[in-house]
C-alpha positions in Angstrom: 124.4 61.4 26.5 122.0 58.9 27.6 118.7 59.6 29.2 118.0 58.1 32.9 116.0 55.7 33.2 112.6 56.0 34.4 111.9 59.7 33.5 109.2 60.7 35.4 107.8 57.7 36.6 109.0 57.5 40.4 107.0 60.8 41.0 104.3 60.0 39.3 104.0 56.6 41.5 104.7 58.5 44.4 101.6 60.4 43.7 99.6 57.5 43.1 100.4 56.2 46.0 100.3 59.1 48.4 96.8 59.7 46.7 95.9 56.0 47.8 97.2 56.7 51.1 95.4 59.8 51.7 92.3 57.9 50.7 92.4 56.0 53.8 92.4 59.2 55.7 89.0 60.4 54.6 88.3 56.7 54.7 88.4 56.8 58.9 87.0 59.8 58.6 84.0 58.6 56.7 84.1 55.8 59.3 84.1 57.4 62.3 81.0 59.9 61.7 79.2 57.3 60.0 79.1 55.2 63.5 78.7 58.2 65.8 75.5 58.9 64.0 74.1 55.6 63.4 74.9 54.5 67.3 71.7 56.3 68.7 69.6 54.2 65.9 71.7 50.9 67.4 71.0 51.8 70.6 67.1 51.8 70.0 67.7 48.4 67.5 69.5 46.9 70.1 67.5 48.0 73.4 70.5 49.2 74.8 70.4 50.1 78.2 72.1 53.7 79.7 75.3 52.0 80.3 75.6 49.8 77.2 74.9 52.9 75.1 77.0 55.2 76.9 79.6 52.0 75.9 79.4 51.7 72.4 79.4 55.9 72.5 82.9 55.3 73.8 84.2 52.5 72.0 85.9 54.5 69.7 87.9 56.4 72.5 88.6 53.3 74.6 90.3 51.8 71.4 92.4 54.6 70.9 93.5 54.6 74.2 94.6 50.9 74.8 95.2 50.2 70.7 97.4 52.7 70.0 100.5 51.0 71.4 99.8 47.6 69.7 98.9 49.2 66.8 102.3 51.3 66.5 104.5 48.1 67.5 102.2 46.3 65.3 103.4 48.6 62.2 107.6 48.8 63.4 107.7 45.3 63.5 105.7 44.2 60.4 106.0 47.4 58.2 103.6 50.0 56.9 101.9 48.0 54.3 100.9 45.2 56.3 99.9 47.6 58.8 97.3 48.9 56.4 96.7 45.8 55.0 95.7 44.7 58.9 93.5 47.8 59.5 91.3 47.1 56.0 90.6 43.9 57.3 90.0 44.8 60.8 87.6 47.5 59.3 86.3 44.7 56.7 85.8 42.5 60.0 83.6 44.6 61.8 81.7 45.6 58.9 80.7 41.9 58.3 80.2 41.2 61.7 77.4 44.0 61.9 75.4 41.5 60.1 75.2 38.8 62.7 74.6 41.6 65.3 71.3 42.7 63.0 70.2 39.4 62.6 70.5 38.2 66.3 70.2 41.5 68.2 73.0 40.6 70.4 75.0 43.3 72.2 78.3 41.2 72.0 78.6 40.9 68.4 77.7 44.8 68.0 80.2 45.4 70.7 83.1 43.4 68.8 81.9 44.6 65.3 82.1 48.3 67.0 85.8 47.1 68.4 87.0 45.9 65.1 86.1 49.0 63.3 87.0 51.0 65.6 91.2 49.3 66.1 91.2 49.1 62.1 90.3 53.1 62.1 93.4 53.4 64.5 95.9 50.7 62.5 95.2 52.9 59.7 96.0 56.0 61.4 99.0 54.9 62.8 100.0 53.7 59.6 99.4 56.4 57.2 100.5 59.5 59.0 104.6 57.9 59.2 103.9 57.5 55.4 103.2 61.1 54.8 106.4 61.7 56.3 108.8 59.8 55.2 107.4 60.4 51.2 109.4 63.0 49.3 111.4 65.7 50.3 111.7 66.1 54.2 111.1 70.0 53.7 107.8 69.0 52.8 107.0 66.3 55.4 104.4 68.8 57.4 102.5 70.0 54.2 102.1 66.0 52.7 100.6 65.5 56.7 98.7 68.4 56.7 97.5 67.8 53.1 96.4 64.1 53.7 94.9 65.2 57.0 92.1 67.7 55.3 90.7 64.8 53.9 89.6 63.8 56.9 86.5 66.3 57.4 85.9 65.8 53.9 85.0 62.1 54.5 83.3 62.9 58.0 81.0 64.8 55.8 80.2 62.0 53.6 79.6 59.4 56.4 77.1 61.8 58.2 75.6 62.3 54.7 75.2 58.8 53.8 74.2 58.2 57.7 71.4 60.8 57.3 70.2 59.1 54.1 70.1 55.6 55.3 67.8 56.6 57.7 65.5 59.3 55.9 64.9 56.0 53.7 64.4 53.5 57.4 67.1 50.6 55.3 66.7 47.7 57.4 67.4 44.0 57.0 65.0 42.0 54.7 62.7 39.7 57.0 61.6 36.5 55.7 
């Protein structure tokens, strides 16, 4: 009798690429505490007043709030990948646009980089967790969700780390 094609190879690329996914998941995590702990530092850089501080504290929680819809239709209409595909770059956006904010001290490109990071965290979310789902047996659905989601604290650890680090060593931007 002939052997079936492919052998193994659709679970092993399903583990590949629920370990990819899952990535992104420790990913926002590392995201979101790295922010929360830097935004005191940004708010003495950027000479932030009570209300613009209290702001950017909440950025993330405004976003979350008026994003989540977009970003859900965002994902039905287009698909999953480009969904994640759109939250990298929105994450990749605001990460870049940090640097004009250093350089010029202005509020408003802080306030979108913090925007941009913060709707990419969500597009990501919204994305990933349907994947989980929908990936393998649906017996299992609950445990690939509740397996990708302990990643989560495990990259919230690493971004407080890392924020910690950058500033026991005071990293700034190279002055001319």
């Amino acid at each position: 009798m002939p052997k079936p094609q492919g052998g193994n190879k659709p679970k092993t690329t399903f583990i590949f690429a629920f370990a990819l996914a899952a990535s992104l998941v420790a990913l926002w995590g590392f995201g979101h505490r790295l922010h929360d702990t830097l935004v005191p530092v940004f708010g003495d850089v950027f000479q932030l007043p009570g209300l613009r501080r209290t702001l950017i504290s909440n950025v993330y929680n405004f976003v979350y709030v008026l994003g989540a819809l977009p970003a859900a239709l965002y994902a039905r209409r287009f698909g999953y990948k480009a969904a994640i595909l759109l939250g990298l770059g929105l994450v990749a956006v605001g990460a870049f646009t940090f640097y004009p904010a250093a350089e010029t001290l202005a509020f408003r490109y802080y306030l979108i980089a913090t925007i941009c990071m913060a709707q990419g965290w969500l597009v990501l979310e919204v994305a990933a967790n349907p994947l989980f789902a929908v990936w393998g047996s649906p017996k299992r659905a609950v445990f690939r969700l509740n397996l990708a989601q302990c990643l989560f604290p495990l990259g919230a650890l690493v971004g407080i780390f890392v924020a910690n680090w950058l500033l026991e060593h005071n990293l700034a931007l190279p002055q001319e």
